[in-house]
ZAZA-355726 format. One line per field, with one value per residue: residue in one letter; x, y, z of N, C-alpha, C, CB in turn; residue number from 0. Coordinates in steps of 0.02 Angstrom, whole numbers, plus 50000, padded with zeros to 5 digits. Glycine has a CB too. Layout:
N
r <- c(a | ...)
neast <- c(X | ...)
nnorth <- c(Y | ...)
nup <- c(Z | ...)
caeast <- c(X | ...)
canorth <- c(Y | ...)
caup <- c(Z | ...)
ceast <- c(X | ...)
cnorth <- c(Y | ...)
cup <- c(Z | ...)
cbeast <- c(X | ...)
cbnorth <- c(Y | ...)
cbup <- c(Z | ...)
k <- c(NUM | ...)
END
This chain:
151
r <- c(x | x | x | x | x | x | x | x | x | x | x | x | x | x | x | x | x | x | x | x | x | x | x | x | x | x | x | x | x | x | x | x | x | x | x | x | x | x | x | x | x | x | x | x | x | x | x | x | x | x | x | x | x | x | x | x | x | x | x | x | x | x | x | x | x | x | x | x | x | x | x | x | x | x | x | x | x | x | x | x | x | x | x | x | x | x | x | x | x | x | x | x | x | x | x | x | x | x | x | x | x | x | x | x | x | x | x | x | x | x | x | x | x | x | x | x | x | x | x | x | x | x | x | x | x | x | x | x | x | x | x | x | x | x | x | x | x | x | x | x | x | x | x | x | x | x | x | x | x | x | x)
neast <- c(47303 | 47177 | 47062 | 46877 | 46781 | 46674 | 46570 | 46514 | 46481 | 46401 | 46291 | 46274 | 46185 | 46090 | 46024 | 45973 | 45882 | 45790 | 45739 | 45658 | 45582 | 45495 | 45466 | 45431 | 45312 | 45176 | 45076 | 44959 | 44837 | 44894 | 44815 | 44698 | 44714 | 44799 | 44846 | 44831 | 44976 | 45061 | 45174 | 45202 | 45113 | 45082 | 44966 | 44924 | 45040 | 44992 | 44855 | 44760 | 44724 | 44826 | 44910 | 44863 | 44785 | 44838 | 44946 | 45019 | 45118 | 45163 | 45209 | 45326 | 45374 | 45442 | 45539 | 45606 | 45655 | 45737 | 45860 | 45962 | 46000 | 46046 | 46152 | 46252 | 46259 | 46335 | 46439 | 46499 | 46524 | 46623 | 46699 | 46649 | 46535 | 46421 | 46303 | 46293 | 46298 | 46192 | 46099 | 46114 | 46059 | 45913 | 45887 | 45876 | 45761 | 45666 | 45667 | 45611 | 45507 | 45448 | 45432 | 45348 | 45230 | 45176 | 45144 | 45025 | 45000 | 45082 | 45062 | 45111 | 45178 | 45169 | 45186 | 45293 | 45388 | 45432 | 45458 | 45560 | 45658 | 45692 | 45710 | 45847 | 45913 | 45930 | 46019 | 46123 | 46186 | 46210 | 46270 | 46397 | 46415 | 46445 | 46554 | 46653 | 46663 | 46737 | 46846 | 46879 | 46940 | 47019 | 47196 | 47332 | 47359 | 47529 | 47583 | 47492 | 47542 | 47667 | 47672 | 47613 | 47729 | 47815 | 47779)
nnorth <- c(50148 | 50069 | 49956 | 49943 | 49820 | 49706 | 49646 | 49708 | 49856 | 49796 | 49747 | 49872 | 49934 | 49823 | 49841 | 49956 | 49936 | 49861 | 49921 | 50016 | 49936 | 49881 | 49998 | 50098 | 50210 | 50137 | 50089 | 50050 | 50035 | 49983 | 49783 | 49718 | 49677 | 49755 | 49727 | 49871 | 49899 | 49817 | 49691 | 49698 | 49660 | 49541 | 49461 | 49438 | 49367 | 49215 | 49180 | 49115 | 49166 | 49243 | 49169 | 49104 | 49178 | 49251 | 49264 | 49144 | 49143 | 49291 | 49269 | 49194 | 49270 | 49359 | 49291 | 49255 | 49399 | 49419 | 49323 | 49364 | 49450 | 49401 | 49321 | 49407 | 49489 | 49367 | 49369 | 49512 | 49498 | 49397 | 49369 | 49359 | 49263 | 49143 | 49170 | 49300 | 49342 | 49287 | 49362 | 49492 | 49505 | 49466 | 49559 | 49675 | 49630 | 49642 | 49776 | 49812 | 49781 | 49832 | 49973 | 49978 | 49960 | 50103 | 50153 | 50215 | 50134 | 50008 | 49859 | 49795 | 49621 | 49485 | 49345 | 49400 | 49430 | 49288 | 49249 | 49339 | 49330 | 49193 | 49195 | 49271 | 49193 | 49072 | 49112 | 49180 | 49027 | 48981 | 49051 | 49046 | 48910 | 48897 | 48973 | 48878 | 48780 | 48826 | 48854 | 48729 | 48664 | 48749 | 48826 | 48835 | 49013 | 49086 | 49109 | 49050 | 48917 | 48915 | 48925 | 48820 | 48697 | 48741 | 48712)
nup <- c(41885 | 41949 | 41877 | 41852 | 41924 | 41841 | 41921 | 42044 | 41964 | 41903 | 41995 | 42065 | 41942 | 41922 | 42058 | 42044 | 41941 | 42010 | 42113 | 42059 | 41989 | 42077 | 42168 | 42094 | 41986 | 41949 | 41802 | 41848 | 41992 | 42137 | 42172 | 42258 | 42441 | 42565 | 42722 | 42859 | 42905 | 42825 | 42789 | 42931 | 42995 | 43098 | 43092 | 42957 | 42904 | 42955 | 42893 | 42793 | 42673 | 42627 | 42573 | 42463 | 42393 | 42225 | 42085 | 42011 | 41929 | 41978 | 42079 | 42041 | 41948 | 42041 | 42119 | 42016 | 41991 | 42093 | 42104 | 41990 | 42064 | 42199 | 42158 | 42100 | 42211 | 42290 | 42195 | 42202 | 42352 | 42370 | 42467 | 42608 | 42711 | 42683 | 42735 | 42791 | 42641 | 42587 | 42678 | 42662 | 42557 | 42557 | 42670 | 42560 | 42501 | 42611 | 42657 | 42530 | 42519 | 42644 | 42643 | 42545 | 42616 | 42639 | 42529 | 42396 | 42266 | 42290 | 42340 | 42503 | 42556 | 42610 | 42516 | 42439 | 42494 | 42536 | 42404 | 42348 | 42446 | 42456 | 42284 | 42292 | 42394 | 42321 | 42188 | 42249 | 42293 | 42184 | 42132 | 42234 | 42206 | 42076 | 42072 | 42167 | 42077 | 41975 | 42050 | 42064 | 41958 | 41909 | 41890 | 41993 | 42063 | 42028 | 42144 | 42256 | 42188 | 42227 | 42380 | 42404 | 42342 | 42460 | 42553)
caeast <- c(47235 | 47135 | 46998 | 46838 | 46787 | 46596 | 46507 | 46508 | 46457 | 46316 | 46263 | 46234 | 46130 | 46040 | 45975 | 45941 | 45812 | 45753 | 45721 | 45637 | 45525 | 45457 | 45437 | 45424 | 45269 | 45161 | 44993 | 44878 | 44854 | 44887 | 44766 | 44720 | 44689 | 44858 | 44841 | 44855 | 45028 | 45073 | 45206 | 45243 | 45043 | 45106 | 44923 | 44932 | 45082 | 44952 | 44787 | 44773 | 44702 | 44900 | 44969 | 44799 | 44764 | 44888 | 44950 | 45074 | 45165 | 45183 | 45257 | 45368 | 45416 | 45459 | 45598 | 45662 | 45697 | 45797 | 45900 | 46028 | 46025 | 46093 | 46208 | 46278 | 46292 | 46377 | 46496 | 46555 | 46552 | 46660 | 46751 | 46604 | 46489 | 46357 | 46230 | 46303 | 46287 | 46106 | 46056 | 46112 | 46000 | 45836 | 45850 | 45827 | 45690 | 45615 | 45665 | 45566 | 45398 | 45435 | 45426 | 45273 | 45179 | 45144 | 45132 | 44946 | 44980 | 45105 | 45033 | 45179 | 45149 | 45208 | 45219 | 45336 | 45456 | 45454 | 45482 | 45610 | 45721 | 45691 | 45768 | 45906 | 45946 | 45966 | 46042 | 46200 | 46189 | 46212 | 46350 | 46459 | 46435 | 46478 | 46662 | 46680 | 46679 | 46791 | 46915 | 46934 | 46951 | 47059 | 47270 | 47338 | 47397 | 47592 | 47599 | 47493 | 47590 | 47753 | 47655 | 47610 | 47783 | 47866 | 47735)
canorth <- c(50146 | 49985 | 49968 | 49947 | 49751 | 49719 | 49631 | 49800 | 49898 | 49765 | 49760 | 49926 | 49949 | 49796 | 49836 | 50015 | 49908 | 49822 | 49939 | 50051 | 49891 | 49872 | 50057 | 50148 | 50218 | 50081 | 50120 | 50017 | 50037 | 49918 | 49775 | 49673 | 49679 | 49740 | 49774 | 49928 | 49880 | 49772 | 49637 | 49718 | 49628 | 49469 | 49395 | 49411 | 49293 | 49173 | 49212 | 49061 | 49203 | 49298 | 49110 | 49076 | 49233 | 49309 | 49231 | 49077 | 49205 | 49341 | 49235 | 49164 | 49317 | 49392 | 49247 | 49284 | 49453 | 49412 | 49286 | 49397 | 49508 | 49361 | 49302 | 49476 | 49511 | 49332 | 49368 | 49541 | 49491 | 49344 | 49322 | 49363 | 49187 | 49138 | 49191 | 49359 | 49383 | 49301 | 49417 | 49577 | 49506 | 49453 | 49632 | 49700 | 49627 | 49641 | 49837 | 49838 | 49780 | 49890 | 50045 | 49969 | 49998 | 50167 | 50176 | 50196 | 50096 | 49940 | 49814 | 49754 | 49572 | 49424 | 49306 | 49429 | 49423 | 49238 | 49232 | 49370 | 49286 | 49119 | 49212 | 49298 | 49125 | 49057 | 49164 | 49158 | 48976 | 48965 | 49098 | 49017 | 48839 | 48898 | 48977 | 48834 | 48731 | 48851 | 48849 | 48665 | 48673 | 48811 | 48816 | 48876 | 49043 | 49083 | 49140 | 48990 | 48861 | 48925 | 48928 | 48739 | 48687 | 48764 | 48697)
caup <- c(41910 | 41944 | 41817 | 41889 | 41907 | 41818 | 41976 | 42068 | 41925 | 41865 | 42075 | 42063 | 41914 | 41949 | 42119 | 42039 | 41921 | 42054 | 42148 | 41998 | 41952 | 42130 | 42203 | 42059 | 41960 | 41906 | 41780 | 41883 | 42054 | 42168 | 42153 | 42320 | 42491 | 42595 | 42777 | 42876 | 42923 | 42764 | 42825 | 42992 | 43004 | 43096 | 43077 | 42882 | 42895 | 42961 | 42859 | 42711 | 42609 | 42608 | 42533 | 42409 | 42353 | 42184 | 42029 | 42031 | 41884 | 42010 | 42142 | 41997 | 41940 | 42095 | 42126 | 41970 | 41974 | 42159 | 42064 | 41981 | 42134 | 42243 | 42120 | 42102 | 42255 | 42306 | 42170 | 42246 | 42415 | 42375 | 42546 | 42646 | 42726 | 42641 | 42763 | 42772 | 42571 | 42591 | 42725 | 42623 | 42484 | 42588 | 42684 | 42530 | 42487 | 42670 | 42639 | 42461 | 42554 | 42709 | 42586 | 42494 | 42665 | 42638 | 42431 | 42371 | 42220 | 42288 | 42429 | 42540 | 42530 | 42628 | 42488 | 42418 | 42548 | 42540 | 42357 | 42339 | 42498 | 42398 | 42231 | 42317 | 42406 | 42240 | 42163 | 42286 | 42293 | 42112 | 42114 | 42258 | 42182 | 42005 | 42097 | 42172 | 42011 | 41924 | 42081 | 42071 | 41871 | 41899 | 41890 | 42059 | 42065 | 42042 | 42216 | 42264 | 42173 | 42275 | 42425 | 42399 | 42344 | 42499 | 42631)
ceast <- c(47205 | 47079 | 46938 | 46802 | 46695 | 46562 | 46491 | 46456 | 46392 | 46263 | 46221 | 46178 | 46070 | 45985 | 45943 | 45872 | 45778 | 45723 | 45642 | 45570 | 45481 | 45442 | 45440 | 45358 | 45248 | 45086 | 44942 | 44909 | 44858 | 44831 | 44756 | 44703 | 44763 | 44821 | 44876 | 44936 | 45082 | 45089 | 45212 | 45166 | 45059 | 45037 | 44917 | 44981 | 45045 | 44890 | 44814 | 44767 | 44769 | 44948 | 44925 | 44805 | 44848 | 44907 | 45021 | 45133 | 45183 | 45244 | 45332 | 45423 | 45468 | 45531 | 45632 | 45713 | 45749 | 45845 | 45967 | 46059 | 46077 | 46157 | 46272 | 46302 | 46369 | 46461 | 46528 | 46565 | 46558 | 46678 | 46702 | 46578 | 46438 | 46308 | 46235 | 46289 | 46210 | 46050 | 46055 | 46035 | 45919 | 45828 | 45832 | 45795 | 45640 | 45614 | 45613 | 45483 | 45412 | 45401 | 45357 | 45218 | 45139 | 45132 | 45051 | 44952 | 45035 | 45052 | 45100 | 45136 | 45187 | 45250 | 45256 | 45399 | 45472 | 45476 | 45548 | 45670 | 45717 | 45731 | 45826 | 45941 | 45984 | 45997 | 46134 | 46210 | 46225 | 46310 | 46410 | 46465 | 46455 | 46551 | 46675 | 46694 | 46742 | 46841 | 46935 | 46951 | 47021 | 47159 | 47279 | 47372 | 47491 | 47616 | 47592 | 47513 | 47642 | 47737 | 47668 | 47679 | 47825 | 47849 | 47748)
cnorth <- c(50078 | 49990 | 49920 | 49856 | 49746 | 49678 | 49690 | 49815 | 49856 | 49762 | 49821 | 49952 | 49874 | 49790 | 49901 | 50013 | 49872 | 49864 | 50002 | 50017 | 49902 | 49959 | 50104 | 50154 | 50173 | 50118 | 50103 | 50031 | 49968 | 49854 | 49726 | 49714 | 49693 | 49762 | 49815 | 49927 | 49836 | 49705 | 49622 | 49700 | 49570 | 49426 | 49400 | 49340 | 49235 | 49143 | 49186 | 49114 | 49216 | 49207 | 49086 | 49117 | 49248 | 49264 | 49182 | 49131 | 49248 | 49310 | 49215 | 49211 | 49353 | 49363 | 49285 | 49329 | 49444 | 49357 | 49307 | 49438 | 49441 | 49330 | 49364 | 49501 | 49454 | 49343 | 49434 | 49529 | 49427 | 49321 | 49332 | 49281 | 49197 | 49169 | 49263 | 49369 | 49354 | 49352 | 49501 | 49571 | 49501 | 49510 | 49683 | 49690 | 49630 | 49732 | 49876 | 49835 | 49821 | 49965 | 50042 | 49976 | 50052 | 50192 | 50150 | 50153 | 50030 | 49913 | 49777 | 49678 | 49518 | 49364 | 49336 | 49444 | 49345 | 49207 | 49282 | 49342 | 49217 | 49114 | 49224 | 49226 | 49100 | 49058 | 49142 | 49071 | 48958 | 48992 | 49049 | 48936 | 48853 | 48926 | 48933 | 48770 | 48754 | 48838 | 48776 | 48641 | 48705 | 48804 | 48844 | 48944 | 49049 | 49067 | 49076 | 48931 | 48857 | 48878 | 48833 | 48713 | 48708 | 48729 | 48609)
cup <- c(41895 | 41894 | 41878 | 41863 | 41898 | 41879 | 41993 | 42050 | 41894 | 41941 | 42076 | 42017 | 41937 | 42009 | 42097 | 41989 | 41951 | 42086 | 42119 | 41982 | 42015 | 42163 | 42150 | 42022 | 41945 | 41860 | 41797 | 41939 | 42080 | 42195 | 42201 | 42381 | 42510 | 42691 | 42798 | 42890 | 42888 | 42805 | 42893 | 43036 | 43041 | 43079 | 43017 | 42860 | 42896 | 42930 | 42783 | 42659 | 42586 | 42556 | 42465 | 42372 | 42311 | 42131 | 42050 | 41989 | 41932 | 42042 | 42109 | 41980 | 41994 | 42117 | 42071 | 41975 | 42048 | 42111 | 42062 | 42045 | 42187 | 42204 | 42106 | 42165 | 42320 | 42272 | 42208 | 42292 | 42426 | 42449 | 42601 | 42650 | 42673 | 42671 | 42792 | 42704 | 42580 | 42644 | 42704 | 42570 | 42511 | 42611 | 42630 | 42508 | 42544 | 42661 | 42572 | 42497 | 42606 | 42694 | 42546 | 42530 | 42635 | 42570 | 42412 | 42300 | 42219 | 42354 | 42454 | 42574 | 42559 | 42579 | 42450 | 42451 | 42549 | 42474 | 42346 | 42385 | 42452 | 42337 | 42240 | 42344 | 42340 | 42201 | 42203 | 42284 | 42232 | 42106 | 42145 | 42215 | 42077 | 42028 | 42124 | 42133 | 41988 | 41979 | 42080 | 41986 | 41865 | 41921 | 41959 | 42049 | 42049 | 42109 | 42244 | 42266 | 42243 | 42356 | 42466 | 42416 | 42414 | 42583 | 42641)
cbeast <- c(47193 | 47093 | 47019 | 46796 | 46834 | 46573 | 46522 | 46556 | 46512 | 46324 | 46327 | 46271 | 46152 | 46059 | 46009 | 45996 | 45809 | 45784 | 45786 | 45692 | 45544 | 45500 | 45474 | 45475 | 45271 | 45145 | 44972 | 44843 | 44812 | 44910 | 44759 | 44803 | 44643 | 44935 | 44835 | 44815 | 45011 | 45142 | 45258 | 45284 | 45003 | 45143 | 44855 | 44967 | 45133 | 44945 | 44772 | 44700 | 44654 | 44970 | 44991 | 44722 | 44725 | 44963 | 44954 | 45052 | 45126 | 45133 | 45217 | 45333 | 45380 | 45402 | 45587 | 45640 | 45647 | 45760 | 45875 | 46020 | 45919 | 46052 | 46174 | 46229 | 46223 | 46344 | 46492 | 46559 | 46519 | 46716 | 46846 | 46557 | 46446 | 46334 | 46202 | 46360 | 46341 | 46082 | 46092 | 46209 | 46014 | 45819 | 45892 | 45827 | 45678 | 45650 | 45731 | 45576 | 45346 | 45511 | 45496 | 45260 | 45216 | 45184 | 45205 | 44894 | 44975 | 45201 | 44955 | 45223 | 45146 | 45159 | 45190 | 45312 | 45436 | 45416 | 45431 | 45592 | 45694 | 45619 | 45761 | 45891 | 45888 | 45964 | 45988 | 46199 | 46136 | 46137 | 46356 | 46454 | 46346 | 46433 | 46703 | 46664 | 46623 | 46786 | 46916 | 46891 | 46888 | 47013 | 47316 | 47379 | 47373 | 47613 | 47549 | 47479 | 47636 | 47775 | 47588 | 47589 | 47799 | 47865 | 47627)
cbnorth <- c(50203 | 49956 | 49913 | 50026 | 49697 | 49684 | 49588 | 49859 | 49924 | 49650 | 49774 | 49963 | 49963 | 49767 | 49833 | 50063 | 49879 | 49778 | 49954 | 50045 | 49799 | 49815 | 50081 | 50151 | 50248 | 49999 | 50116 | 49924 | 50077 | 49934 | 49768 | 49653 | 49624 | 49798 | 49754 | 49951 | 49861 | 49801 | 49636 | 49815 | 49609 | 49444 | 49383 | 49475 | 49279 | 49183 | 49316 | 48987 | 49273 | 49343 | 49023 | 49069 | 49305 | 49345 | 49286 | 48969 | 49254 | 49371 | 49152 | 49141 | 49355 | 49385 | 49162 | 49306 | 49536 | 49369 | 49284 | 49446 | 49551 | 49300 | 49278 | 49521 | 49541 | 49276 | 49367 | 49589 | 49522 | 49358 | 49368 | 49418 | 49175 | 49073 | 49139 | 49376 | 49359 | 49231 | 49414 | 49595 | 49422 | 49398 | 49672 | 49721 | 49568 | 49597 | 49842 | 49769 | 49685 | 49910 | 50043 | 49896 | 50031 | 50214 | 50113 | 50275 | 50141 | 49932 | 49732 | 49818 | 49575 | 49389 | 49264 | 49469 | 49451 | 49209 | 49228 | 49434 | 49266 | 49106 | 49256 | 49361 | 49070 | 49062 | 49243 | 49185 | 48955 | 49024 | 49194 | 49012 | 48771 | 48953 | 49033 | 48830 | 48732 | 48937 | 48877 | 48586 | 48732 | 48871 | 48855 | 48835 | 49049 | 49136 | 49203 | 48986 | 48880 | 49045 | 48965 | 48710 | 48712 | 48853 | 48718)
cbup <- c(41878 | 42026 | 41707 | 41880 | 41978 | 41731 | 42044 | 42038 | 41876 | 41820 | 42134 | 42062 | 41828 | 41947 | 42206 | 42014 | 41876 | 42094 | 42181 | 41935 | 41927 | 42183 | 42269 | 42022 | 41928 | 41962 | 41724 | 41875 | 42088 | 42207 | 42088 | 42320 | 42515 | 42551 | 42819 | 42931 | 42968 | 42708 | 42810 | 42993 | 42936 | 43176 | 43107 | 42842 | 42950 | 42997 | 42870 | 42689 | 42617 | 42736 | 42594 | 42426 | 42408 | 42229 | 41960 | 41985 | 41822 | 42052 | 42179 | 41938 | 41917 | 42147 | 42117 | 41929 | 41961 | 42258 | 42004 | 41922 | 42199 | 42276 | 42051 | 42080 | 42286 | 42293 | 42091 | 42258 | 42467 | 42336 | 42582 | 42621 | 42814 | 42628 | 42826 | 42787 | 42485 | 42608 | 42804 | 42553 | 42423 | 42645 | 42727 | 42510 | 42452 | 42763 | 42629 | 42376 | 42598 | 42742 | 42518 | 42457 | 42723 | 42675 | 42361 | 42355 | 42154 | 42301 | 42419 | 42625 | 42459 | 42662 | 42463 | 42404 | 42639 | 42573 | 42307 | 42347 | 42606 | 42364 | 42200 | 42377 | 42429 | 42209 | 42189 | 42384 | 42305 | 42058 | 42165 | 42351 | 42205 | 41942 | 42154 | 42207 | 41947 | 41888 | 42157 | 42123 | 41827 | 41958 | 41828 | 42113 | 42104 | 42025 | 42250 | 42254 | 42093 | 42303 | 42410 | 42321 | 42290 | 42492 | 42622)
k <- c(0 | 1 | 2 | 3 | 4 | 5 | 6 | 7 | 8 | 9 | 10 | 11 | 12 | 13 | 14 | 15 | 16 | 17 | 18 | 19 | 20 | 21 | 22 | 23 | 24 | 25 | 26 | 27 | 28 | 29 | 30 | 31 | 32 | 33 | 34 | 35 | 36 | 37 | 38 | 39 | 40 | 41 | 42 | 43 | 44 | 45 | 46 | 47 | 48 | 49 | 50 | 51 | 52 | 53 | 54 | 55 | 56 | 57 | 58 | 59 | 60 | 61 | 62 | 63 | 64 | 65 | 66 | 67 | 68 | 69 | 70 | 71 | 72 | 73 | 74 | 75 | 76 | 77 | 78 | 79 | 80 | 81 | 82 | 83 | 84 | 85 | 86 | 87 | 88 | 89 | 90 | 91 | 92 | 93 | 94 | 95 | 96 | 97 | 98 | 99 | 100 | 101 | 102 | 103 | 104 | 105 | 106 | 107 | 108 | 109 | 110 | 111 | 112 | 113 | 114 | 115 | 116 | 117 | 118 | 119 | 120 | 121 | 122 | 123 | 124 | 125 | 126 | 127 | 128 | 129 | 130 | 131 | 132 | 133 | 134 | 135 | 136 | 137 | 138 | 139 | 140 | 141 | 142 | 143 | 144 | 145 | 146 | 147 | 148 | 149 | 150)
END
C-alpha cells in the first residue's frame, strides 16, 4: 500500500480552515456596506468607495491566508500549468465571496477577490519556483540518468 503523500492531506485540511475562517460563524456581524448582489454587483467593481473603504490589515490578511492554499495546491497539482493550478485557487476564492452573498453576517467583497487571487497567485508562484530550484539542485533520477546516457 502507497502511503499517503502530505500535500494532499495538508490541501485538504487547509482549504477545510479556509473555508471555516471565511463562511463560518463569526461573533460580530458583518460590518459594512455589501450590495444586494455582493460581487455579482459589476458597478461595485467600479465604485472608489469598494477600493477606499476597509482596513489595509484585512486586505493583508486576506492574501495571506490564500498563500498556503496556492502553494498547496501547486504542490499537488505538480504536472498541471500554472494557470490551471492558479485558476483552481482564485475559483475558490471567487466561490468563498459567491456564498458570502447570501450570509447575514459576511459581505461578499470585491477587494476580497482581488486579494485572495493575489495570495493564491503567490502562493503557486512560490511553490513552482521553489521545485524548480530543487530540480536543478537535484541528482537525476536512476531511470533518468539511463535515459540521458542512452539518448
Amino acid at each position: 500500500m502507497r502511503p499517503l503523500r502530505p500535500a494532499p492531506v495538508l490541501l485538504v485540511l487547509y482549504v477545510a480552515l479556509v473555508l471555516w475562517a471565511t463562511l463560518g460563524p463569526v461573533p460580530w456581524a458583518g460590518h459594512g456596506y455589501q450590495a444586494p448582489d455582493g460581487v455579482l454587483d459589476w458597478r461595485i467593481w467600479f465604485d472608489a468607495d469598494t477600493w477606499t473603504s476597509g482596513t489595509r490589515t484585512e486586505f493583508i490578511l486576506n492574501v495571506l491566508m490564500f498563500v498556503p492554499l496556492g502553494a498547496l495546491l501547486a504542490r499537488t497539482m505538480r504536472r498541471a500549468p500554472l494557470l490551471v493550478v492558479t485558476a483552481v485557487a482564485v475559483g475558490l476564492g471567487v466561490i468563498i465571496e459567491l456564498t458570502q452573498i447570501g450570509m447575514v453576517d459576511r459581505i461578499s467583497d470585491p477587494r476580497d477577490v482581488v486579494a485572495n487571487a493575489g495570495g493564491a497567485l503567490v502562493g503557486v508562484l512560490i511553490a513552482r519556483g521553489v521545485a524548480a530550484l530543487a530540480g536543478a539542485f537535484s541528482s537525476p533520477s536512476p531511470a533518468r540518468a539511463r535515459a540521458q546516457r542512452t539518448s
